[in-house]
C-alpha positions in Angstrom: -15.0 10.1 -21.8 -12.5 11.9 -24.4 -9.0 12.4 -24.0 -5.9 10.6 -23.0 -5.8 8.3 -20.4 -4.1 8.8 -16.8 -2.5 4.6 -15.9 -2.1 3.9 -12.4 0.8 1.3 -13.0 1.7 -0.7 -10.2 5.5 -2.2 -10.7 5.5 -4.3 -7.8 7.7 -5.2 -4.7 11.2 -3.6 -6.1 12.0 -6.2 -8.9 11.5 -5.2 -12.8 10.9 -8.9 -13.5 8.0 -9.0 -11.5 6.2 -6.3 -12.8 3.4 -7.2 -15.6 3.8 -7.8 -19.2 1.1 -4.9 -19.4 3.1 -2.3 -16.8 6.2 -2.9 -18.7 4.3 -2.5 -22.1 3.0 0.9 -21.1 6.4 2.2 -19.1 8.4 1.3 -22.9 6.1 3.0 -25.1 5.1 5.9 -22.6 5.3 9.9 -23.6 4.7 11.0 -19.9 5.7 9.7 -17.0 4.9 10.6 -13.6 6.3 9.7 -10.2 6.1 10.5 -6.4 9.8 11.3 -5.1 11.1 13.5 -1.7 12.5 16.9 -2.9 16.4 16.0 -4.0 15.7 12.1 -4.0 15.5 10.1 -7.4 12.2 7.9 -6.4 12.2 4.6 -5.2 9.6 4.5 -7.9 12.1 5.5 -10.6 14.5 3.7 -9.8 12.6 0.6 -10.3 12.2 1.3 -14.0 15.6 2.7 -14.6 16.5 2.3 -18.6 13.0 1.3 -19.3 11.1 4.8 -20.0 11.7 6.3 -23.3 14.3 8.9 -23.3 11.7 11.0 -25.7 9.4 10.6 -22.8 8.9 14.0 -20.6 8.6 12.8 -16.8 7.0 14.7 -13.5 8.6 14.2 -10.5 5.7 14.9 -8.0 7.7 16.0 -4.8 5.9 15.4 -1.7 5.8 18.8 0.4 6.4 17.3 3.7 7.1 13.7 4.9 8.2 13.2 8.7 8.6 16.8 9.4 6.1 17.2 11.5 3.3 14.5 13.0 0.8 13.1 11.4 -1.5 14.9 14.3 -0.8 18.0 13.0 -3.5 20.0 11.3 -0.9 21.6 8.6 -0.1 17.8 7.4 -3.3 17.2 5.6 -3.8 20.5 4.8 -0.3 20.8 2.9 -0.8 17.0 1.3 -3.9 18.0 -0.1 -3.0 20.5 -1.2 -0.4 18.9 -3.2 -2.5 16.5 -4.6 -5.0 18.4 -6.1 -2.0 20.3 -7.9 -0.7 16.9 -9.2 -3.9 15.8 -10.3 -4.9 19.2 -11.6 -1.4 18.9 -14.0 -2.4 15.1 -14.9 -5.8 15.9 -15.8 -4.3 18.6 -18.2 -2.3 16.4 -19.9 -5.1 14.6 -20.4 -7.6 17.0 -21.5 -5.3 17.3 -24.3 -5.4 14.2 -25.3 -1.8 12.5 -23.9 -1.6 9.6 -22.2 0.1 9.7 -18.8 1.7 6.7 -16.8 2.2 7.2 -12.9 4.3 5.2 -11.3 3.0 3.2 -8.2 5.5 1.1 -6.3 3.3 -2.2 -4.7 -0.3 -2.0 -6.6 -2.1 1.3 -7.1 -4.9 0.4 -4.8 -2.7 -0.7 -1.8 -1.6 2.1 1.2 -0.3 4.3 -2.0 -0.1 7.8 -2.9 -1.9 7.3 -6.4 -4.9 6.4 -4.2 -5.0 10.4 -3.4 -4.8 11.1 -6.8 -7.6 8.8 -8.2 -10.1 9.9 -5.8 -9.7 13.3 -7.2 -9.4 12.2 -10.9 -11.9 9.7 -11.6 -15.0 11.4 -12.0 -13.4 14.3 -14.7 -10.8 12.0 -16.2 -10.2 8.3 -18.0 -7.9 6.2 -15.5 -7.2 2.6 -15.6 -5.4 0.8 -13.1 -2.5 -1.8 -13.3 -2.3 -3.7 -10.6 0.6 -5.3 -9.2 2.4 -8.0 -6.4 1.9 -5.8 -3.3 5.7 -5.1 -1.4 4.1 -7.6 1.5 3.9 -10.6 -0.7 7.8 -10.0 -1.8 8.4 -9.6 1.6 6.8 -12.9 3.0 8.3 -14.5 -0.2 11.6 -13.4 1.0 11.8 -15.2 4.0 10.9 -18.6 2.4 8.0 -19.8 4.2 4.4 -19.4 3.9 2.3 -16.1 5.7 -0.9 -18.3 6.0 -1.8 -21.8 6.3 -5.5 -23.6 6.6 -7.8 -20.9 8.3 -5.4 -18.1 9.5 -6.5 -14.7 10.0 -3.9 -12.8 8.3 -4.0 -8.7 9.9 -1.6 -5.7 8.1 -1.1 -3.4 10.6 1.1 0.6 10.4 3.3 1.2 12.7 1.9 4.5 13.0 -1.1 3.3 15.2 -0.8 3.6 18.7 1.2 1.0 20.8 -1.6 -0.2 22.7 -3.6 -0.4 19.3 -0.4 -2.3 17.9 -0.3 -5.2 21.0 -3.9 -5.9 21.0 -4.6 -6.4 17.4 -1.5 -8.6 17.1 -2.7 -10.9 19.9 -5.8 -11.6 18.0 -4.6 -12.2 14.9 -2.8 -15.6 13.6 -0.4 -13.9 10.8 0.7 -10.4 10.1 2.7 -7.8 8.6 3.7 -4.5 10.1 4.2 -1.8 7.2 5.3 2.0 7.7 7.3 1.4 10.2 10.3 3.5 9.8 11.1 5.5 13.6 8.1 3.9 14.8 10.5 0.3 15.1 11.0 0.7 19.1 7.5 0.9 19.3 6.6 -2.2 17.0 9.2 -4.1 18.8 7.4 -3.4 22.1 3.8 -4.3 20.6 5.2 -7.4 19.3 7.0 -8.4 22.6 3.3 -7.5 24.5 1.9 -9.7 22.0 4.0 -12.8 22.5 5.1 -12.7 18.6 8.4 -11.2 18.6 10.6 -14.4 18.5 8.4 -15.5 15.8 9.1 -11.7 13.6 10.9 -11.2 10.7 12.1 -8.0 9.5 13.0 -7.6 5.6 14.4 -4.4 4.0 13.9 -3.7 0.2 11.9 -6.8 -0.6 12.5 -8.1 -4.2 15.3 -5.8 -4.7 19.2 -5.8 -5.1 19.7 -5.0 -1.6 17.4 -6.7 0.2 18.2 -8.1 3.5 16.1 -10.6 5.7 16.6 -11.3 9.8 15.0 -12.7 12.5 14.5 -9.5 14.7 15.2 -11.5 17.7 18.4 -11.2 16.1 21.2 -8.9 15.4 19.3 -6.9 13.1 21.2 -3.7 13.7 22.3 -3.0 9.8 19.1 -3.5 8.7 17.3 0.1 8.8 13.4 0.3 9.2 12.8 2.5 6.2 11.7 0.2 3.5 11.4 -2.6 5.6 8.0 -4.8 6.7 7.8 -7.3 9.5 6.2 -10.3 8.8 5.0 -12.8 11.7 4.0 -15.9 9.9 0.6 -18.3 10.9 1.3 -21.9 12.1 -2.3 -23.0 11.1 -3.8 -26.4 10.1 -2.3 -28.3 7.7 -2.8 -31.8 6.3 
């Protein structure tokens, strides 16, 4: 396939250091950059590679049209992401065409609960993309509380808080380990599921895993400074072990 080549570049929990040789290769010698951000926001995304993109480099902020304005029931929130998406892959796949090379940022790995996933399902039958995967936000997360997510033969289960409650309390009662992502004003809810589940004195919240800021409590704690937004809970498995 001719043309550039659109790179689906995963930079990892929050830290620069753990991104890959390859990402950070790519981000330094980059002529377009792309990036998901809310409309006045910088990007978590971008902020992450701060002082690494070229300052020759031209960069598209992709601005989500809507975020927790309305529910995820409602019929106008698919219809006004997609249509979103097909405008950000429509611009990417002109660069393209001309021949640039575009990098899109991808906080976690590309391939992981991300928005680049909505753009490579409409790119990657007309363009060349490449993914570079990355350490997923839940693996700086678990790593941040110093103990191991699995051991032996636990069933580890990643859960949204999005799902329903009852959803939430009976998947976590069959599962050994977990982690609870998107959680943000759904954290009442969680905290219920978990409590239903018999896992709550055994939950950890962290908040910006791998970054400058992060924090990590027991939320049996006082946990009150810790905000859900960017944060995961992690329930660790107490499996066999020699």
């Amino acid at each position: 396939m001719s043309g550039g080549t659109i790179y689906g570049v995963g930079l990892g929990p929050g830290d620069p250091d753990l991104m890959s040789v390859r990402a950070d290769r790519l981000l330094r010698n980059a002529r377009h950059v792309a990036f998901f951000r809310k409309p006045g926001r910088n990007g978590q995304a971008r902020k992450i590679v701060d002082g690494m993109i070229p300052g020759s480099a031209t960069e598209f902020p992709m601005e989500y049209p809507v975020t927790t304005e309305i529910p995820l029931s409602d019929p106008r929130y698919n219809a006004l992401l997609a249509t979103f998406y097909e405008d950000c892959a429509a611009h990417l796949k002109n660069l393209s065409n001309t021949g640039e090379d575009v990098v899109v940022l991808c906080e976690g790995d590309p391939f992981f609960y991300g928005s680049f996933m909505h753009l490579y399902s409409r790119l990657r039958d007309g363009a060349q993309v490449k993914i570079v995967p990355a350490i997923t936000g839940m693996s700086g997360a678990w790593t941040a509380t110093g103990d191991p997510i699995t051991w032996g033969d636990d069933v580890l289960t990643i859960l949204m808080g999005t799902l329903p409650e009852d959803d939430l309390a009976r998947r976590m009662a069959q599962t050994d380990a977990l982690v609870v992502m998107k959680i943000g004003r759904n954290i009442e809810k969680v905290k219920r599921a978990l409590k239903t589940a018999g896992l709550y004195d055994r939950a950890w919240i962290v908040e910006y895993a791998q970054m400058p800021n992060q924090r990590v409590c027991k939320l049996s704690d006082d946990c009150e400074e810790i905000t859900p937004y960017f944060s995961i809970i992690i329930v660790h498995g107490q499996g066999r072990r020699p």
